[in-house]
C-alpha positions, -999 to 999 in steps of 0.1 A, spaced: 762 387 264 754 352 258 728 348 287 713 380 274 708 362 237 693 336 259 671 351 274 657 369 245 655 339 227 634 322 257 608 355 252 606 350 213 601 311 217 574 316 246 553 347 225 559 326 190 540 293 209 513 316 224 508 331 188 503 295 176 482 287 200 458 314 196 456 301 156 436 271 170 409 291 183 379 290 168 373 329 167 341 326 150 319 296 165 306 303 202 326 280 227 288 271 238 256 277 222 227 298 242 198 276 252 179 299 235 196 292 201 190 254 205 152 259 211 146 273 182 165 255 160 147 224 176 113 240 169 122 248 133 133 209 133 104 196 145 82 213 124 100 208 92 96 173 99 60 175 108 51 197 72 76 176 49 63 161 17 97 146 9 95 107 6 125 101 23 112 120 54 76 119 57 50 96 38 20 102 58 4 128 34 8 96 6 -8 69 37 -35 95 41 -46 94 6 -50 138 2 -15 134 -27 -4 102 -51 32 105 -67 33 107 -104 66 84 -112 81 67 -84 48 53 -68 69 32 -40 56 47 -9 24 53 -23 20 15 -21 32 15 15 72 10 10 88 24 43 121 0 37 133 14 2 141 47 16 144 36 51 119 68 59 117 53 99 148 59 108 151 96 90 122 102 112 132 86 141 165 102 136 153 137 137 124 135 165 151 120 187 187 135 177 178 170 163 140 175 182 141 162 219 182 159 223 182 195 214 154 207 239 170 184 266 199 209 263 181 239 260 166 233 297 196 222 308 217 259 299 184 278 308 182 262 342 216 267 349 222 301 335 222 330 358 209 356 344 212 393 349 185 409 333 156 413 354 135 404 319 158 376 316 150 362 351 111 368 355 101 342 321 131 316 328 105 295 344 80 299 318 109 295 288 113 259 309 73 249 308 76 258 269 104 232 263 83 210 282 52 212 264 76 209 229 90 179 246 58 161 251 47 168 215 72 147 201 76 120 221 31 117 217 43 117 179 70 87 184 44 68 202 16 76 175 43 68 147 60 38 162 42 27 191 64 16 223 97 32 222 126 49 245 120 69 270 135 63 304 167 57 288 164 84 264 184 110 253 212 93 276 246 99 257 260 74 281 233 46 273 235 43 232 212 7 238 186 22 252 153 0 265 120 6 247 93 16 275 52 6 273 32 31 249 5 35 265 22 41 300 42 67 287 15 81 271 -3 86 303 27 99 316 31 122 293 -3 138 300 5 140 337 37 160 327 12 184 302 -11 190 330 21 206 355 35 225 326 -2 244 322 -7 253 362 34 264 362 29 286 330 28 321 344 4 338 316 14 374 329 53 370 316 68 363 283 92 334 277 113 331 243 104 364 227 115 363 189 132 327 194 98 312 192 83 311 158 55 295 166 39 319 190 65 345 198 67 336 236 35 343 245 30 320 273 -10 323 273 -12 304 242 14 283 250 -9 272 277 -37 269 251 -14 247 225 -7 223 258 -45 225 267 -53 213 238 -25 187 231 -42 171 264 -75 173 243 -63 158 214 -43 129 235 -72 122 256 -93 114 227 -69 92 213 -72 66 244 -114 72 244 -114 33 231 -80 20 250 -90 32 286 -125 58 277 -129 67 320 -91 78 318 -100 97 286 -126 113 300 -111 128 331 -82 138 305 -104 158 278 -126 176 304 -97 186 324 -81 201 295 -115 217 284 -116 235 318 -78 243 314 -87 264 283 -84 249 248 -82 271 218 -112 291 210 -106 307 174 -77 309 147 -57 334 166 -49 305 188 -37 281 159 -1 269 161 17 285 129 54 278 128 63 311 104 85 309 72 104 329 53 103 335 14 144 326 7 158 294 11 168 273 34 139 291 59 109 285 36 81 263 43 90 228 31 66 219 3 78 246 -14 113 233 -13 96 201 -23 79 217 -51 89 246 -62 126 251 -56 132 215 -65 122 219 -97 102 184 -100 69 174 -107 64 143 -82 29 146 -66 -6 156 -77 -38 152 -61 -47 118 -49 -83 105 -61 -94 96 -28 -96 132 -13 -105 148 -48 -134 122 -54 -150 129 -22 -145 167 -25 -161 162 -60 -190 143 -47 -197 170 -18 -195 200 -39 -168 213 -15 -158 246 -17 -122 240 -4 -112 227 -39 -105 259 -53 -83 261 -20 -67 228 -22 -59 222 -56 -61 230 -92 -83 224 -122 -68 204 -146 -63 227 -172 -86 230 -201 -111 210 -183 -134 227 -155 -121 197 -133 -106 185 -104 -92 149 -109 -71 127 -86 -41 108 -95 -52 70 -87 -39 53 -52 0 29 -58 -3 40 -99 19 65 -118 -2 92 -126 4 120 -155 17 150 -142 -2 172 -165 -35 152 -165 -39 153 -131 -52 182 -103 -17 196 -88 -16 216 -52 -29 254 -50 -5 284 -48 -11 290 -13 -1 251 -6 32 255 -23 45 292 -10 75 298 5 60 314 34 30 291 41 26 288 77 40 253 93 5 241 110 9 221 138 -24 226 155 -56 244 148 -87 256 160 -108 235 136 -89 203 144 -101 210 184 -134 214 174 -133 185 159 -123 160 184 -147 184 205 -173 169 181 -153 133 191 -157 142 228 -193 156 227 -204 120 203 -187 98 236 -206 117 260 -179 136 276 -188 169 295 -171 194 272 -201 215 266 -222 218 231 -230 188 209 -216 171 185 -230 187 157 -224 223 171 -189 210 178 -188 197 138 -205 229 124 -177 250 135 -154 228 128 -168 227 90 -173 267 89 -139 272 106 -118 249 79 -138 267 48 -129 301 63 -93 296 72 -84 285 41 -100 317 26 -136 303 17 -167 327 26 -193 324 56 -218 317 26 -197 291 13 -196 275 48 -235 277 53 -241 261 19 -219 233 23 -239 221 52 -270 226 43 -264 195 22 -280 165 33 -245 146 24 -227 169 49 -254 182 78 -249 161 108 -283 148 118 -289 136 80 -254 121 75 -255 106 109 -290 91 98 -278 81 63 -247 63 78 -247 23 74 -215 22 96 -210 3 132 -209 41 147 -221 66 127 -205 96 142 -171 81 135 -178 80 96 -195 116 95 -170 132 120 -139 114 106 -148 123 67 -150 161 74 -121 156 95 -101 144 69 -107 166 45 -102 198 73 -68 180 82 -56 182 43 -19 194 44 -16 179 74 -6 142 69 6 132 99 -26 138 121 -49 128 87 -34 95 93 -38 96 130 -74 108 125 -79 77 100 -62 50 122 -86 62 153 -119 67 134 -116 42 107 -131 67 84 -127 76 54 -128 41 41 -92 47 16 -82 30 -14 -65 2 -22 -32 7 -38 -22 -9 -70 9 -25 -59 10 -23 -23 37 -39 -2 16 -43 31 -14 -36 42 -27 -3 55 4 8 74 -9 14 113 20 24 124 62 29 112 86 -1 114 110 3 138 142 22 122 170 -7 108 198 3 124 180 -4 159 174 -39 145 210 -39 140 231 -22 168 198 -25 193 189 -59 187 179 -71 217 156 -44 228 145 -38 194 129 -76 200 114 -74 230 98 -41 222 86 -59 185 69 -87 207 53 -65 229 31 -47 203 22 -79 185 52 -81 157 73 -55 138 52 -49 110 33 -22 91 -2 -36 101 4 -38 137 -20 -18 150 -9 6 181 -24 -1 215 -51 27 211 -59 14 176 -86 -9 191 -115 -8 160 
């Protein structure tokens, strides 16, 4: 009797412990996350990032002069310390952009699949985290200057070495140029995961096409024969051709998937921005018909006025964003067809082979931006016939060193509003439009990001030799394509 109480005592003890067991598992969380999964929330990451008006995540909307804050005017006067905004973005490009894509190509690639769907566009899902992949880093580059990239991304390596801009630059165009002759245009890739372009590899191939465009023309004064092989390549590769092509990041109208300035705006419930005066003054001056677009009249006035550059600036006196700005469900743009023809204007003005002129490049740029953003044909023709706006006149007119760079980079400007980080890449390269001063400002112009603190701190010795390198740590470093 007494081995048979044993015995059922052993059972109970052995099924009580595997009950327990079975209470420390996670019934609800996958064991591992589809690759799938982690590409899009690393797209919805990256973008976020590149639309955010928040000051402690992205000032380059305030360093390209299109808003001024109304009360706490710190970044507006070039303060990237208070908030420490270079590491946030450093932090996010890095940790929850390019870590996450690394391991999205790393389940993909390793994942047997058994649909036969599944299997035909695994290659092309792999090219799309590619081209995403060299999209940020370009952006670290633009932002910071030389940074990590060899030793990236290496969980094992937490001191990583900063590698040569420009190098990796290059080499990030020779890795663009595989991913567009591997993309298979006849298959799918992501499907619904991609919110950009719903895994349509064709204009997948388009966005990379013209990525190589865009960074091409950034080295036209660093290395212009390298540039020039670069931008026509890419033109033959097939760049995009109309809006249809544009790269839209789609948001939602309920929280936490709407478009971020309307977080920033709207849902927050504060009034810190308005229109800056530099982009409102010019606008006023040109009789553009995007202000109606942009912003809003000051009420009770007829106007459109621009909160002045470093200064606190009455919330209520001063031209605020338009509806379409602020909705929830705004597109994220993180390309567009009137940017290309824009720096096809660039490319045409350096004498590149891209076919056209500058000014045919420029007037459908100009007629583009006007339309996109719900302006008329009519509207568009008008605006150019202006002798302060036509080409051949304002090209005339100009007093600057090279006049295409003043009347090219002031409608590009304007056509990149919304868009600060690539207004303030367009500014930094073309040196045009010729911004404010701010009232109180704590540097000069800021070419570039300071590094993040922390890498001062735990990466020191790196962190040093990359800060010689580029000429210093500081604000007004400018980057090694930032010749003029």
């Amino acid at each position: 009797m007494k081995k048979i109480l044993i015995l059922i005592t052993a059972v109970i003890i052995a099924s009580c412990s595997d009950n327990l067991e079975s209470l420390n598992e996670n019934i609800k969380d996958p064991s591992s996350v589809p690759g799938e999964t982690l590409f899009t929330g690393a797209q919805k990451n990256l973008v976020d990032q590149i639309v955010d008006l928040n000051v402690n995540n992205n000032n380059t909307k305030l360093f390209a002069q299109y808003l001024q804050e109304t009360t706490y005017t710190d970044e507006s006067n070039y303060d990237q310390t208070s908030r420490t905004i270079p590491a946030t973005h450093w932090s996010i490009l890095y940790k929850d952009v390019l870590k996450d894509l690394d391991e999205a190509a790393k389940i993909i690639e390793d994942t047997e699949y058994s649909l036969p769907s599944d299997i035909e566009v695994k290659a092309n899902k792999l090219q799309v985290i590619e081209i995403l992949t060299v999209y940020t880093y370009s952006i670290l580059i633009e932002t910071f200057g030389n940074v990590p990239y060899t030793e990236a991304l290496d969980i094992n390596n937490l001191l990583p070495a900063y590698d040569d801009g420009e190098t990796v630059y290059k080499a990030l165009i020779g890795r663009l140029t595989v991913a567009i002759d591997a993309l298979d245009t006849s298959k799918g890739s992501f499907g619904a995961a991609d919110n950009i372009y719903g895994g349509d590899a064709s204009l997948w191939k388009k966005f990379a096409a013209s990525l190589k465009l865009r960074m091409g023309i950034l080295l036209s004064d660093v290395d212009n024969a390298f540039a020039r092989t670069t931008v026509e390549a890419a033109v033959t590769s097939g760049v995009f051709t109309s809006r249809a092509d544009n790269a839209n990041f789609t948001y939602l109208a309920a929280s936490p998937n709407t478009n971020p300035i309307h977080d920033n705006l709207v849902l927050s419930g504060r009034h810190d921005f308005v229109a800056a005066v530099t982009i409102v003054d010019m606008m006023n001056t040109l009789n553009d018909p995007r202000r109606p677009l942009y912003f809003l009249e000051v009420p009770g006035t007829g106007t459109y006025v621009g909160g002045g550059i470093g200064a606190t600036s009455n919330y209520s006196s001063h031209s605020h964003v338009s509806a379409q700005v602020e909705a929830a469900t705004t597109p994220g743009v993180i390309f567009d067809y009137a940017e290309v023809e824009f720096l096809l204007a660039e490319a045409a003005a350096r004498t590149f082979a891209v076919g056209g002129t500058a000014k045919s490049h420029y007037d459908i740029a100009v007629v583009e931006s006007i339309e996109s953003w719900g302006g008329s044909n009519a509207d568009a023709v008008t605006y150019l016939a202006q002798a302060t706006v036509d080409y051949d006149t304002a090209l005339a007119a100009s007093t600057a060193t090279t006049p295409w760079k003043e009347v090219i980079g002031n409608q590009k400007w304007i056509a990149l509003f919304n868009r600060g980080l690539e207004g303030w890449t367009s500014i930094r390269l073309l040196d045009f439009p010729i911004l404010a001063t701010p009232a109180e400002p704590v540097s000069g112009f800021p070419n570039r990001y300071t590094y993040p603190i922390i890498e001062q701190t735990l990466n020191g010795t790196n962190w040093q030799a990359a800060s010689a390198t580029i000429g210093g740590d500081l604000a007004e470093t400018k980057l090694f394509w930032d010749l003029n």
